[in-house]
mmCIF file of the N, C-alpha and C atoms, coordinates in Angstrom:
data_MODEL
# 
_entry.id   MODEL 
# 
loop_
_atom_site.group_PDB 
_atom_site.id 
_atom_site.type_symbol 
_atom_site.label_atom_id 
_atom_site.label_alt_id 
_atom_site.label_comp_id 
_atom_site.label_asym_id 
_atom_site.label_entity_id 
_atom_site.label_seq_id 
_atom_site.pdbx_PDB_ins_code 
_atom_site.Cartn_x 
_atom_site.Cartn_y 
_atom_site.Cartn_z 
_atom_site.occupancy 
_atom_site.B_iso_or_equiv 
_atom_site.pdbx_formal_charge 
_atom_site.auth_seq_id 
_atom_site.auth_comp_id 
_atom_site.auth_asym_id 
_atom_site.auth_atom_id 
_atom_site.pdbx_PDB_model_num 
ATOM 1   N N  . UNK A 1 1  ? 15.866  59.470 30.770  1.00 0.00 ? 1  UNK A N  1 
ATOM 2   C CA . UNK A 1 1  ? 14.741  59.517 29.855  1.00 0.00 ? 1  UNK A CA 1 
ATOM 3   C C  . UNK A 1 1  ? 14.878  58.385 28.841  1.00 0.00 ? 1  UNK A C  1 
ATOM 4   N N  . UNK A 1 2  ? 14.124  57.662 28.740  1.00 0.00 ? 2  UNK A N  1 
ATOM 5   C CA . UNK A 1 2  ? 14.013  56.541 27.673  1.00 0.00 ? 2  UNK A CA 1 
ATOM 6   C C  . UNK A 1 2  ? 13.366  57.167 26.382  1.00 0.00 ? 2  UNK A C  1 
ATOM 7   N N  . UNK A 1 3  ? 13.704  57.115 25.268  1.00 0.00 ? 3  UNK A N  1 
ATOM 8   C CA . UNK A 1 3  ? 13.289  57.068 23.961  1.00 0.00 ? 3  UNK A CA 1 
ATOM 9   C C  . UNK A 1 3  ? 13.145  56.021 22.860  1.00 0.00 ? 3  UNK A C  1 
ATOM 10  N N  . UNK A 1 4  ? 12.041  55.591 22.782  1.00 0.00 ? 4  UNK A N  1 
ATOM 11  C CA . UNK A 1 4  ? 11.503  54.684 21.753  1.00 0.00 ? 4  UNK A CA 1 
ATOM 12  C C  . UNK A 1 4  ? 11.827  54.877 20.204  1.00 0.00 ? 4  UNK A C  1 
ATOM 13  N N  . UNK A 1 5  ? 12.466  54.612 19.298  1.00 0.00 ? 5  UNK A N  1 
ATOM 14  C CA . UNK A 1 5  ? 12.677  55.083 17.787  1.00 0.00 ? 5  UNK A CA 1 
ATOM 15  C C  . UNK A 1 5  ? 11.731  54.314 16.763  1.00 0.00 ? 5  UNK A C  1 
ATOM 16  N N  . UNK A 1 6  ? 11.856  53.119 17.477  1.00 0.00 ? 6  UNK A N  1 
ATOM 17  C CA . UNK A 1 6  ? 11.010  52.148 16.261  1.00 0.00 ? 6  UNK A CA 1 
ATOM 18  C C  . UNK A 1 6  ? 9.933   51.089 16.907  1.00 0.00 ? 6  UNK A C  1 
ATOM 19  N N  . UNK A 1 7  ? 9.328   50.572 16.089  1.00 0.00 ? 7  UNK A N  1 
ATOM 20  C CA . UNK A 1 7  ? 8.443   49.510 16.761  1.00 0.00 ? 7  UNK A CA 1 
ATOM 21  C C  . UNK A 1 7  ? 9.504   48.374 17.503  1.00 0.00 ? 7  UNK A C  1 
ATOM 22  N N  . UNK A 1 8  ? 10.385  47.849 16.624  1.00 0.00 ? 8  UNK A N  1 
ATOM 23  C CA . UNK A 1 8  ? 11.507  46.979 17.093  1.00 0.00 ? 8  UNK A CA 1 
ATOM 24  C C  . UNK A 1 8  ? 11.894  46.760 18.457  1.00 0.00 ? 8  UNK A C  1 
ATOM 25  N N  . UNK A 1 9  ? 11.694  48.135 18.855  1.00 0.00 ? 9  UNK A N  1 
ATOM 26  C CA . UNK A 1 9  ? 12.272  48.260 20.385  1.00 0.00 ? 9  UNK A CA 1 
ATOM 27  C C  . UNK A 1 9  ? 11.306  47.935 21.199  1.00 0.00 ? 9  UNK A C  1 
ATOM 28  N N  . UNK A 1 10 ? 9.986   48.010 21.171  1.00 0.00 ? 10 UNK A N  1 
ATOM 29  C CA . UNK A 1 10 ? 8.794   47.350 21.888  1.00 0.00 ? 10 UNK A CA 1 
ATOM 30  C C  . UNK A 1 10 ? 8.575   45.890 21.715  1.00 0.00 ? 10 UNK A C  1 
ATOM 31  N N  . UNK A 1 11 ? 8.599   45.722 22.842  1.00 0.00 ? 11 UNK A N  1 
ATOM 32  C CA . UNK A 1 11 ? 8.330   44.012 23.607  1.00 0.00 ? 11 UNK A CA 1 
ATOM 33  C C  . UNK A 1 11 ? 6.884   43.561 23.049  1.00 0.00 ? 11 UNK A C  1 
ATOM 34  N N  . UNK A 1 12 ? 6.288   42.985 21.884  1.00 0.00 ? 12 UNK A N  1 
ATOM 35  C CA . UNK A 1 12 ? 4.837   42.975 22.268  1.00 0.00 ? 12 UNK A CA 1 
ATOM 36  C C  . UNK A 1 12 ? 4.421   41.944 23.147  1.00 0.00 ? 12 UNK A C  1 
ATOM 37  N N  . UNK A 1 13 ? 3.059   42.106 23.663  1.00 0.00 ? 13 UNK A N  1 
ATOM 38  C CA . UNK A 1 13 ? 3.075   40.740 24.237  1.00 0.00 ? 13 UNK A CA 1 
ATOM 39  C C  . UNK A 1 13 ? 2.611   40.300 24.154  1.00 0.00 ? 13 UNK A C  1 
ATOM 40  N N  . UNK A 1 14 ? 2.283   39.725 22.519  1.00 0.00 ? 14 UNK A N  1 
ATOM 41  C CA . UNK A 1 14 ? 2.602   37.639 22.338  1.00 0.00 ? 14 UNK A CA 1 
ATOM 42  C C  . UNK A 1 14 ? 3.709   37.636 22.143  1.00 0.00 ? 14 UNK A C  1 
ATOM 43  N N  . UNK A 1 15 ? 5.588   38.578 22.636  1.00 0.00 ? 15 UNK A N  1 
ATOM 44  C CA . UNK A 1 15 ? 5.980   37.481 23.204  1.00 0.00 ? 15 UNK A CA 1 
ATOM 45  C C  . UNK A 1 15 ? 6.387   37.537 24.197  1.00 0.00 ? 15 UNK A C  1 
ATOM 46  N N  . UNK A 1 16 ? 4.926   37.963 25.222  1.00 0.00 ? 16 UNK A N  1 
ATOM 47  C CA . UNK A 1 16 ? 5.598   37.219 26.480  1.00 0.00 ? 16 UNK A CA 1 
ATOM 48  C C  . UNK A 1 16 ? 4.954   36.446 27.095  1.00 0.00 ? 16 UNK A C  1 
ATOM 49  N N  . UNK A 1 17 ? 5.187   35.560 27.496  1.00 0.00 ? 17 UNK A N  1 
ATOM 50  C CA . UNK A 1 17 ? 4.735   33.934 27.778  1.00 0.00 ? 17 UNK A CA 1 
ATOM 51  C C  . UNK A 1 17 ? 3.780   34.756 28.767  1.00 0.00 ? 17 UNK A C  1 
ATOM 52  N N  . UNK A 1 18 ? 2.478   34.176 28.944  1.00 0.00 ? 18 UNK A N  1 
ATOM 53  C CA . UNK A 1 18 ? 1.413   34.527 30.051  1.00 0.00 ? 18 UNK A CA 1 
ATOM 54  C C  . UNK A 1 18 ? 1.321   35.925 29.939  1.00 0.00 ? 18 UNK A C  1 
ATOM 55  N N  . UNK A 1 19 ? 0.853   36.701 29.103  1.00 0.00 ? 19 UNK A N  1 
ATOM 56  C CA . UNK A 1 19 ? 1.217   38.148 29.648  1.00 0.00 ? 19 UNK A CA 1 
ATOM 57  C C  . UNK A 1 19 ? -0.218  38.436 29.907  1.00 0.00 ? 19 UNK A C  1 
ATOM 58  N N  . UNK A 1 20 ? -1.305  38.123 29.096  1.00 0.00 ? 20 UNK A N  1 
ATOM 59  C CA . UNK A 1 20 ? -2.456  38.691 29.469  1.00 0.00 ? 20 UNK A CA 1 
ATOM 60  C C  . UNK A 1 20 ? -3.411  37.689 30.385  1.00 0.00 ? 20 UNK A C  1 
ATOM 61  N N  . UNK A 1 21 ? -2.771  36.467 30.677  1.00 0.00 ? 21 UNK A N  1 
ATOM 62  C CA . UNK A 1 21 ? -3.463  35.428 31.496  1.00 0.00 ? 21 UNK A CA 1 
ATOM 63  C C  . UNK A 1 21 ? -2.902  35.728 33.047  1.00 0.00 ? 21 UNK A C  1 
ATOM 64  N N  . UNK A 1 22 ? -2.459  36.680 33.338  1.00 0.00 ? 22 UNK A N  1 
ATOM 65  C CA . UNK A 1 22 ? -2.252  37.090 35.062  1.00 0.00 ? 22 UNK A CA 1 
ATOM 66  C C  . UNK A 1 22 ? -3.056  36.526 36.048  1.00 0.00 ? 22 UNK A C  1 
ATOM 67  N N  . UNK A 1 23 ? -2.674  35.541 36.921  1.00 0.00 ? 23 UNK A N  1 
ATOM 68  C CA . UNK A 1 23 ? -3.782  35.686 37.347  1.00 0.00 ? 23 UNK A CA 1 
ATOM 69  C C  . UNK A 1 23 ? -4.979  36.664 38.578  1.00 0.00 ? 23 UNK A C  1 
ATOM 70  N N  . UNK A 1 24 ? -3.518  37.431 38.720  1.00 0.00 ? 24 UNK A N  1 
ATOM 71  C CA . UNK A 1 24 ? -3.735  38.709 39.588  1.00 0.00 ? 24 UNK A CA 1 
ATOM 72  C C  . UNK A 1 24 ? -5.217  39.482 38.588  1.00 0.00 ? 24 UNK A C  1 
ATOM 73  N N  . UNK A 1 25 ? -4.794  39.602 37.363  1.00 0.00 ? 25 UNK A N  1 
ATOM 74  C CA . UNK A 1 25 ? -5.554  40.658 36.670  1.00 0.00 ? 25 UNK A CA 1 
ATOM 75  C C  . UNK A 1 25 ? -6.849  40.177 36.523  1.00 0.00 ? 25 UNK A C  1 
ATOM 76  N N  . UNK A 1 26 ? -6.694  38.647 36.393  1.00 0.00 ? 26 UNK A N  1 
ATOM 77  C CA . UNK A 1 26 ? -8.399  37.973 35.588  1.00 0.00 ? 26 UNK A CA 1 
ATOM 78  C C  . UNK A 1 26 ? -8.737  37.322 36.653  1.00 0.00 ? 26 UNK A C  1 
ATOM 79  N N  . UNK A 1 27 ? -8.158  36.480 37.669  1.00 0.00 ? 27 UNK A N  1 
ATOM 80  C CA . UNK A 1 27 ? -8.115  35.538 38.268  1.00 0.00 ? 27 UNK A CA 1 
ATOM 81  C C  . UNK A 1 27 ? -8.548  34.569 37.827  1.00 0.00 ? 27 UNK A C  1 
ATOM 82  N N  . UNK A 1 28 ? -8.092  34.031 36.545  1.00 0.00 ? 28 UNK A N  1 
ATOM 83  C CA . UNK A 1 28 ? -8.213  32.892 36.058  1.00 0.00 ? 28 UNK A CA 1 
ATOM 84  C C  . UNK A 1 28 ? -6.888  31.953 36.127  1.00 0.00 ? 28 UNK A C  1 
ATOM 85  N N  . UNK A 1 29 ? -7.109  31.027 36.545  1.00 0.00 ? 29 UNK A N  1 
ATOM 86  C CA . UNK A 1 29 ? -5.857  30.106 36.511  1.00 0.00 ? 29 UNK A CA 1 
ATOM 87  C C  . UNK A 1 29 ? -4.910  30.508 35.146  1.00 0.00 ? 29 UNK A C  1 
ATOM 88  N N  . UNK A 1 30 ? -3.334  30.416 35.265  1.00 0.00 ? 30 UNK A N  1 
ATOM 89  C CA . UNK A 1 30 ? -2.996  30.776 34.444  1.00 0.00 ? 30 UNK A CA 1 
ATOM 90  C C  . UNK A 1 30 ? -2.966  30.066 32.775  1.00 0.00 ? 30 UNK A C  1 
ATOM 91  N N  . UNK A 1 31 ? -2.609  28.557 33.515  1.00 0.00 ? 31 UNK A N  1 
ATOM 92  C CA . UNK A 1 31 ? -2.635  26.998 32.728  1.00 0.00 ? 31 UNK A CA 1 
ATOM 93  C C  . UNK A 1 31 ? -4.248  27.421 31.500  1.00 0.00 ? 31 UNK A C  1 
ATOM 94  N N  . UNK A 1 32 ? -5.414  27.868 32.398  1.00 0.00 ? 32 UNK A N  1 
ATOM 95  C CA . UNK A 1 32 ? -6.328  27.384 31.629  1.00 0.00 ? 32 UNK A CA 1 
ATOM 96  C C  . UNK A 1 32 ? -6.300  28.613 30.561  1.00 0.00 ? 32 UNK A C  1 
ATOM 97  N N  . UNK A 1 33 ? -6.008  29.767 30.936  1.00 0.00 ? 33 UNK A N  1 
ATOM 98  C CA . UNK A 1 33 ? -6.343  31.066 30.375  1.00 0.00 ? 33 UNK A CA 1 
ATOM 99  C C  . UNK A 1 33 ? -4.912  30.780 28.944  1.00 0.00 ? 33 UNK A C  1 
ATOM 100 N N  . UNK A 1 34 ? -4.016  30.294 29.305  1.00 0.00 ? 34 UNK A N  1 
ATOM 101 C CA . UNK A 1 34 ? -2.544  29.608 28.140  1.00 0.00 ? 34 UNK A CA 1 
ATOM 102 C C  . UNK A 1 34 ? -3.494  29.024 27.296  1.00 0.00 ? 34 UNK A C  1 
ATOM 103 N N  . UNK A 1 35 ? -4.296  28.250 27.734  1.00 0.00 ? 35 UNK A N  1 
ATOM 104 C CA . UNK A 1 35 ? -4.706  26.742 26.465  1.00 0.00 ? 35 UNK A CA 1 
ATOM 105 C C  . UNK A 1 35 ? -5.581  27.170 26.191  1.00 0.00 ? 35 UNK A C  1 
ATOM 106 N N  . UNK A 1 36 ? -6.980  28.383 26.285  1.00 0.00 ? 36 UNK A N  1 
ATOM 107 C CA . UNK A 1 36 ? -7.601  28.660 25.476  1.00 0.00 ? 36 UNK A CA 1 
ATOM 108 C C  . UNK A 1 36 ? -7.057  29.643 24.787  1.00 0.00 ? 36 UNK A C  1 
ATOM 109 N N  . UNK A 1 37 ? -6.330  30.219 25.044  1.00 0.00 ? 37 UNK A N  1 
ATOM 110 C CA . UNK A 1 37 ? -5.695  31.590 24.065  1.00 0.00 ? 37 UNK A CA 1 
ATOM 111 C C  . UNK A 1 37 ? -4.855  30.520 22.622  1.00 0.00 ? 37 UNK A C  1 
ATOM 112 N N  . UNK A 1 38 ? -3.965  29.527 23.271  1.00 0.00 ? 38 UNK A N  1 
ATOM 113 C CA . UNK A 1 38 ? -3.554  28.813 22.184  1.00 0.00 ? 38 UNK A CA 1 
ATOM 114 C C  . UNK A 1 38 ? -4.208  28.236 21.254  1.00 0.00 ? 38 UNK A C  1 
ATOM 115 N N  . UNK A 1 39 ? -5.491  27.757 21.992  1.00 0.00 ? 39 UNK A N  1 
ATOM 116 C CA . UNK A 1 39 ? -6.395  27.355 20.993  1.00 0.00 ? 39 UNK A CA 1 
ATOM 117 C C  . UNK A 1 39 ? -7.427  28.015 20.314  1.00 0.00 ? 39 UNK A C  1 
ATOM 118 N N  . UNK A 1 40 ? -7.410  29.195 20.501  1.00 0.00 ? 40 UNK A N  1 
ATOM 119 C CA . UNK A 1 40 ? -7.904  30.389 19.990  1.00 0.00 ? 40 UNK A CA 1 
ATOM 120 C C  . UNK A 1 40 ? -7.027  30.513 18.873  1.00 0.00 ? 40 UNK A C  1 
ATOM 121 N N  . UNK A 1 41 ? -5.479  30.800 18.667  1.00 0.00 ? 41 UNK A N  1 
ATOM 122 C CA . UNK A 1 41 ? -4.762  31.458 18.027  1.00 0.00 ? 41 UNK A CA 1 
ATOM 123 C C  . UNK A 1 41 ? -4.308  30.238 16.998  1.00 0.00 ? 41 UNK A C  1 
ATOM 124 N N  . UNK A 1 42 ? -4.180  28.719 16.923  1.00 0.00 ? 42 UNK A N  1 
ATOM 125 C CA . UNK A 1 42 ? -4.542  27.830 16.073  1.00 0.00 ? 42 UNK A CA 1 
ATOM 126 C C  . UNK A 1 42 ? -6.411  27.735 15.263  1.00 0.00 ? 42 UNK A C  1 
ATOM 127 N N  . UNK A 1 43 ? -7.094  28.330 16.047  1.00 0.00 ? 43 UNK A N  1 
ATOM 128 C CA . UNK A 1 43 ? -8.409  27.987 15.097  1.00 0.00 ? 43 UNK A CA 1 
ATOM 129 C C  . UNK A 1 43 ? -8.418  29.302 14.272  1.00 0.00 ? 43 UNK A C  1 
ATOM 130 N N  . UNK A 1 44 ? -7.792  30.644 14.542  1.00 0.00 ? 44 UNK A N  1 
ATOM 131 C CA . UNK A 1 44 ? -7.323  31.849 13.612  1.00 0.00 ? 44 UNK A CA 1 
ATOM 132 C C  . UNK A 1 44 ? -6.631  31.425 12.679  1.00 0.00 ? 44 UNK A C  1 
ATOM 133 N N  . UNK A 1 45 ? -5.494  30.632 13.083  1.00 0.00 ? 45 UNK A N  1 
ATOM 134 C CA . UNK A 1 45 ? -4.395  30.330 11.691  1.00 0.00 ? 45 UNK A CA 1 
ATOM 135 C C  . UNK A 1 45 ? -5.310  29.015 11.013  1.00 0.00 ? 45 UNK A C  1 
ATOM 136 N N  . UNK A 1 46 ? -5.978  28.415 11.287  1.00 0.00 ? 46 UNK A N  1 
ATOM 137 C CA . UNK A 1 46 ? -6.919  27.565 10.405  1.00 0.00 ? 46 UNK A CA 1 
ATOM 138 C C  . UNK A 1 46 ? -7.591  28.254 9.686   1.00 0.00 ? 46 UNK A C  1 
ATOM 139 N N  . UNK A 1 47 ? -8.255  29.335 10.194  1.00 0.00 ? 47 UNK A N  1 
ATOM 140 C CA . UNK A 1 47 ? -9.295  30.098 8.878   1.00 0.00 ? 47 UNK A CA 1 
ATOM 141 C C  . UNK A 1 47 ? -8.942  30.644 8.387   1.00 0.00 ? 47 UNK A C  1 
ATOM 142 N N  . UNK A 1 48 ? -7.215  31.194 8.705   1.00 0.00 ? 48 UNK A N  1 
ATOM 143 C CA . UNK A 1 48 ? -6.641  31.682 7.454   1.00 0.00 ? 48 UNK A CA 1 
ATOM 144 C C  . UNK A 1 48 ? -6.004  31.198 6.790   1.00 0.00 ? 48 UNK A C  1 
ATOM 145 N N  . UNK A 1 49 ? -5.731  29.869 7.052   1.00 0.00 ? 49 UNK A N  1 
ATOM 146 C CA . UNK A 1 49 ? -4.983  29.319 5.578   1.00 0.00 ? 49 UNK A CA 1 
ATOM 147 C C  . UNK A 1 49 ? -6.289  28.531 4.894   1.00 0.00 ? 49 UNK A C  1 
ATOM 148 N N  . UNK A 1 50 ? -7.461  28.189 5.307   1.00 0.00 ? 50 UNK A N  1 
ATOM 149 C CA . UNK A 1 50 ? -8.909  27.916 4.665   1.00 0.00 ? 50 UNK A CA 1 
ATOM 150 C C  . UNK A 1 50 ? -8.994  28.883 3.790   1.00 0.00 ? 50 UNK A C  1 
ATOM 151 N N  . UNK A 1 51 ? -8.928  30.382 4.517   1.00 0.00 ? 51 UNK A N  1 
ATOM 152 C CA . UNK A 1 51 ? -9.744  31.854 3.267   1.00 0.00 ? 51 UNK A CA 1 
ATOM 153 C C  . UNK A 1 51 ? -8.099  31.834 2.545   1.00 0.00 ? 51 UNK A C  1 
ATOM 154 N N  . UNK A 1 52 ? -7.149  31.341 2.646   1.00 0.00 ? 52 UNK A N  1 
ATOM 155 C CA . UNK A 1 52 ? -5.651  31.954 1.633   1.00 0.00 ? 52 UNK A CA 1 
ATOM 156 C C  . UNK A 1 52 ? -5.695  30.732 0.477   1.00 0.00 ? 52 UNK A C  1 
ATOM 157 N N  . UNK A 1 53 ? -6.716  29.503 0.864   1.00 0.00 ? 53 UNK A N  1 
ATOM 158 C CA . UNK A 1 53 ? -6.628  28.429 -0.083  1.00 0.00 ? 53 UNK A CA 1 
ATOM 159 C C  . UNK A 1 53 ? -7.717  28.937 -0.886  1.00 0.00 ? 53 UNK A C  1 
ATOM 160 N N  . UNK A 1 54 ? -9.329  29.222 -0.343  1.00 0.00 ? 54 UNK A N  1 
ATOM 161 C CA . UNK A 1 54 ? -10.029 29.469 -1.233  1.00 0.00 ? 54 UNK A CA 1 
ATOM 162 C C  . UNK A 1 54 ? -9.524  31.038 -1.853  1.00 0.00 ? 54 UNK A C  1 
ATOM 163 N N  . UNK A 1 55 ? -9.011  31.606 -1.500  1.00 0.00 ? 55 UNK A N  1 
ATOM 164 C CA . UNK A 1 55 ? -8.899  33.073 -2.603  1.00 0.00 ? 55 UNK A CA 1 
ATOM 165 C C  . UNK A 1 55 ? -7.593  32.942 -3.732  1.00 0.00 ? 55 UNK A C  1 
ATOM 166 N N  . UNK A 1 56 ? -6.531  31.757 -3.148  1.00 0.00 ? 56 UNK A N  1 
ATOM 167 C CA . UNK A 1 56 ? -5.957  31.079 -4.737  1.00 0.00 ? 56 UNK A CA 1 
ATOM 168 C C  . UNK A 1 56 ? -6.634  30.300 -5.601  1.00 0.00 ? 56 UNK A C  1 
ATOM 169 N N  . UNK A 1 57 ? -7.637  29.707 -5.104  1.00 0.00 ? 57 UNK A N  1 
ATOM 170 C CA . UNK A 1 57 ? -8.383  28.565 -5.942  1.00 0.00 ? 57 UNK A CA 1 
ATOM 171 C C  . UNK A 1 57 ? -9.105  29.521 -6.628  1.00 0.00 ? 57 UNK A C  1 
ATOM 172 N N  . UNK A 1 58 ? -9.478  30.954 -6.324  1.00 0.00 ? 58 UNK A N  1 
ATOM 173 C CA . UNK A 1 58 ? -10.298 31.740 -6.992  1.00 0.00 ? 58 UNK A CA 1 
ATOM 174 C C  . UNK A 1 58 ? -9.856  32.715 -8.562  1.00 0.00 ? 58 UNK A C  1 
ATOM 175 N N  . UNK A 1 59 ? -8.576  33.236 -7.974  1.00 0.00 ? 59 UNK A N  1 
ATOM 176 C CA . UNK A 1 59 ? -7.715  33.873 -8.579  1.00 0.00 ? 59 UNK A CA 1 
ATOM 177 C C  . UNK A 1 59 ? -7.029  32.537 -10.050 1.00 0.00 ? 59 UNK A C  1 
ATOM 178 N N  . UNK A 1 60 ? -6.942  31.267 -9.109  1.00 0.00 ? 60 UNK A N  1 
ATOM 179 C CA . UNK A 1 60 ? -6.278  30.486 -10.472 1.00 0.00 ? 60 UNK A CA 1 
ATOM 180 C C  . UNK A 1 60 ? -8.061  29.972 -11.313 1.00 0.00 ? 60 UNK A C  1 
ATOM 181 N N  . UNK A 1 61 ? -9.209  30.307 -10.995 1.00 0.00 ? 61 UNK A N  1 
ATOM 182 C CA . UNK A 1 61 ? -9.904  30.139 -11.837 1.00 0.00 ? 61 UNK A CA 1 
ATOM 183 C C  . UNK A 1 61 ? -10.438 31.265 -12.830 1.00 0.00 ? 61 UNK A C  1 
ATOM 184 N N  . UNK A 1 62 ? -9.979  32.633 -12.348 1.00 0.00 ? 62 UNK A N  1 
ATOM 185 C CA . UNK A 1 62 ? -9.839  33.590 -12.607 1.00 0.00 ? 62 UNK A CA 1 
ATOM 186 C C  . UNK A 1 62 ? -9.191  33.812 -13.861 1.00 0.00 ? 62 UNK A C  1 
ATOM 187 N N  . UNK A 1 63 ? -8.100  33.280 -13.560 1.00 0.00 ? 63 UNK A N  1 
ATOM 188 C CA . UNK A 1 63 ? -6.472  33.714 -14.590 1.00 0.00 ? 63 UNK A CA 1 
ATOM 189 C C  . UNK A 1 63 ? -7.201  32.212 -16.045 1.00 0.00 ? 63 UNK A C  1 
ATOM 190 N N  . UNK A 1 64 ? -7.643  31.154 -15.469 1.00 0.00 ? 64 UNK A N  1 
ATOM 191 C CA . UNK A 1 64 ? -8.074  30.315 -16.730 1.00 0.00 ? 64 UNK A CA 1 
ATOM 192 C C  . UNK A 1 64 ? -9.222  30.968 -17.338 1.00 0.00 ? 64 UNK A C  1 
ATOM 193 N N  . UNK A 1 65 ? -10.364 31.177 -16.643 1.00 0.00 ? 65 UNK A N  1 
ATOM 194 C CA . UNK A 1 65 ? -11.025 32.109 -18.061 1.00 0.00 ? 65 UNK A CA 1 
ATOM 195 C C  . UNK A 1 65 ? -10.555 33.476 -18.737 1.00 0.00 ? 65 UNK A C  1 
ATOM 196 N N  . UNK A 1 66 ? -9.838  34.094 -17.920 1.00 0.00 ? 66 UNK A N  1 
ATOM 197 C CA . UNK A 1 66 ? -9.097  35.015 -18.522 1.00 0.00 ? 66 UNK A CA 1 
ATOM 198 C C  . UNK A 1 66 ? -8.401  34.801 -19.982 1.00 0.00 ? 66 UNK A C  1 
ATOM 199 N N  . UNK A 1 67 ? -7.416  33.213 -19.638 1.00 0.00 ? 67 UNK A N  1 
ATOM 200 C CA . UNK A 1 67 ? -7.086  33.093 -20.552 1.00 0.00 ? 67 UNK A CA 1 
ATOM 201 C C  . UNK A 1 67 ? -8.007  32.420 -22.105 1.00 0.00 ? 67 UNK A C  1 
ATOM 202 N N  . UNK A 1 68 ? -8.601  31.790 -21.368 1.00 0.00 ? 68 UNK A N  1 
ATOM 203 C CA . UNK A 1 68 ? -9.665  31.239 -22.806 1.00 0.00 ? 68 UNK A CA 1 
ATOM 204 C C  . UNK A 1 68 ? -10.573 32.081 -23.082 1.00 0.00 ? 68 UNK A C  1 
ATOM 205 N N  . UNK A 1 69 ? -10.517 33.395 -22.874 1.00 0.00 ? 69 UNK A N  1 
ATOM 206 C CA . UNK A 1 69 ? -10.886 34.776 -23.231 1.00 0.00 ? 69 UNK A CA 1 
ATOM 207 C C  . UNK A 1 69 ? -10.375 35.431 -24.302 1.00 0.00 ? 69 UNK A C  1 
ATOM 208 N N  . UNK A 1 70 ? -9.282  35.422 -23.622 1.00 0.00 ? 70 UNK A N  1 
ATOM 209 C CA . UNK A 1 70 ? -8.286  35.746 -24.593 1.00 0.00 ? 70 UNK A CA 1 
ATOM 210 C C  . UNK A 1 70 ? -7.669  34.762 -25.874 1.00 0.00 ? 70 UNK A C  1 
ATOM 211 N N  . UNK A 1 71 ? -7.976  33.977 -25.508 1.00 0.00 ? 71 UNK A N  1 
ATOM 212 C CA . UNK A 1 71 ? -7.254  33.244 -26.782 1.00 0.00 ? 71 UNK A CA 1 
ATOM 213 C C  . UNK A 1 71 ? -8.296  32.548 -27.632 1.00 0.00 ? 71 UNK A C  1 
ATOM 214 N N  . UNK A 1 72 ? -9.065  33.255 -27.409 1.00 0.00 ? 72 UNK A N  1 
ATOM 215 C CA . UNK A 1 72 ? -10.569 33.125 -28.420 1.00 0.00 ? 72 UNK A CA 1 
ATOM 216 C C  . UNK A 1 72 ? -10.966 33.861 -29.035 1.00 0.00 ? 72 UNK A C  1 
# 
């Protein structure tokens, strides 16, 4: 009997190289089904460091009228 305790012990799979590009499962070549998922998962980490730049630029304009709020 196998018993699982923690997430730790599960494999996910992004990381396993090709896991959902099979080509048994999709029959998509595997090569092409790799390079759009990669380039899927770089244009994700682009819009989130875009929305993590604009919501500091927000917060530090935030914290300056705060302060010339306060010190007025």
């Amino acid at each position: 009997m196998l018993t699982v305790r923690t997430v730790d012990q599960i494999r996910a799979a992004r990381n396993l190289r090709s896991f959902r590009s099979c080509a048994v499962s999709t029959g998509m070549s595997v090569w092409r089904a790799d390079a759009r998922r990669v380039v899927q998962a770089e244009a994700r980490l682009a819009n989130s460091e875009v929305r993590r730049r604009w919501l500091a630029g927000h917060w530090d304009a935030h914290r300056m009228r705060a302060r010339r709020e306060g010190a007025g």
